[in-house]
C-alpha positions in Angstrom: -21.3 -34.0 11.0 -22.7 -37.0 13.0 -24.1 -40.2 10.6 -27.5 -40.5 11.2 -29.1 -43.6 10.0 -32.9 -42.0 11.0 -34.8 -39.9 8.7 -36.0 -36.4 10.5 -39.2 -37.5 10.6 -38.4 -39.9 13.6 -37.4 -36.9 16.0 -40.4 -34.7 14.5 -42.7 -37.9 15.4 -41.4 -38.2 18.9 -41.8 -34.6 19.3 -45.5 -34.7 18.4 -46.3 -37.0 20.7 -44.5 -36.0 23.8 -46.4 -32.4 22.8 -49.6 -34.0 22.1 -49.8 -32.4 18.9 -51.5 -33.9 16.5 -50.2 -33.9 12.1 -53.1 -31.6 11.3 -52.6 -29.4 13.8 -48.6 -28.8 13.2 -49.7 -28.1 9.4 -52.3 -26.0 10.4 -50.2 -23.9 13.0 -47.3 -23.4 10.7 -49.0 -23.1 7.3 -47.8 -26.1 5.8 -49.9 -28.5 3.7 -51.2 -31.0 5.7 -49.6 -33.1 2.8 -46.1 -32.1 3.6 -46.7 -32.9 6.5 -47.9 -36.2 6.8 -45.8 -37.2 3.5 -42.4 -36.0 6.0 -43.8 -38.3 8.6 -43.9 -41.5 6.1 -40.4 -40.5 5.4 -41.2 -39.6 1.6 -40.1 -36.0 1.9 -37.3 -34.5 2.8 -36.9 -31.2 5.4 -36.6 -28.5 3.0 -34.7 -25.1 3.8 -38.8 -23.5 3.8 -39.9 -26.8 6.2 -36.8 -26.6 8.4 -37.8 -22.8 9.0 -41.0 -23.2 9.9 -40.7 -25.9 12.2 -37.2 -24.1 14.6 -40.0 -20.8 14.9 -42.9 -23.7 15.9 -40.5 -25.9 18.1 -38.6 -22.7 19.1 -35.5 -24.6 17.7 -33.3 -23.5 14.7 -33.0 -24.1 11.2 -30.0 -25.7 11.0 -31.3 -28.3 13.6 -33.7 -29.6 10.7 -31.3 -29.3 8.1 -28.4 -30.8 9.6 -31.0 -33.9 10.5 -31.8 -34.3 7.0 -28.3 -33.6 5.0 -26.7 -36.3 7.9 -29.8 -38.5 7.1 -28.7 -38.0 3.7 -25.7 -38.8 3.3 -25.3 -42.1 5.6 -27.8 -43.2 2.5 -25.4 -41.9 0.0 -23.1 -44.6 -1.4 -21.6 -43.3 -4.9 -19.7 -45.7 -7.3 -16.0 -45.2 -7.3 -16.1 -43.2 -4.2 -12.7 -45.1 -3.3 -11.3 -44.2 -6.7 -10.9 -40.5 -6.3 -7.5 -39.4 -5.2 -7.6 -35.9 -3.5 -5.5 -32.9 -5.5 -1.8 -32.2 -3.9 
């Protein structure tokens, strides 16, 4: 999995506007609250397994595009304590 620093919201902005498709209108087409939406492209939502569906059948992409944008997203922010500490079993 690549490390990637950008939350999905930054490809599903660029998107929009090379599509000229406005916030509302993505809600609207894909049944989503405009909400979700708009709270995605602030970055204060993550791309949920229901988001990431919805958006591979608009953007004729897959699921696992969105999700795999989001879990790398999340974990080049994840930085547990004692992370060096743990010794892998034999």
């Amino acid at each position: 999995m690549i490390n990637n620093p950008f939350h999905p919201a930054v490809f599903l902005q660029e998107l929009l506007e090379d599509m000229s498709i406005t916030p509302y209108r993505l809600a609207k087409d894909t049944f989503m609250p405009a909400t979700r939406v708009s709270e995605i492209l602030k970055q204060r939502r993550s791309i949920t397994p229901d988001t990431a569906l919805r958006l591979a059948k608009y953007f004729n992409t897959t699921p696992d595009y969105w999700v795999s944008l989001q879990s790398s997203y999340d974990l080049s922010k994840c930085h547990p304590r004692h992370i060096e500490d743990i010794q892998a079993i034999a």
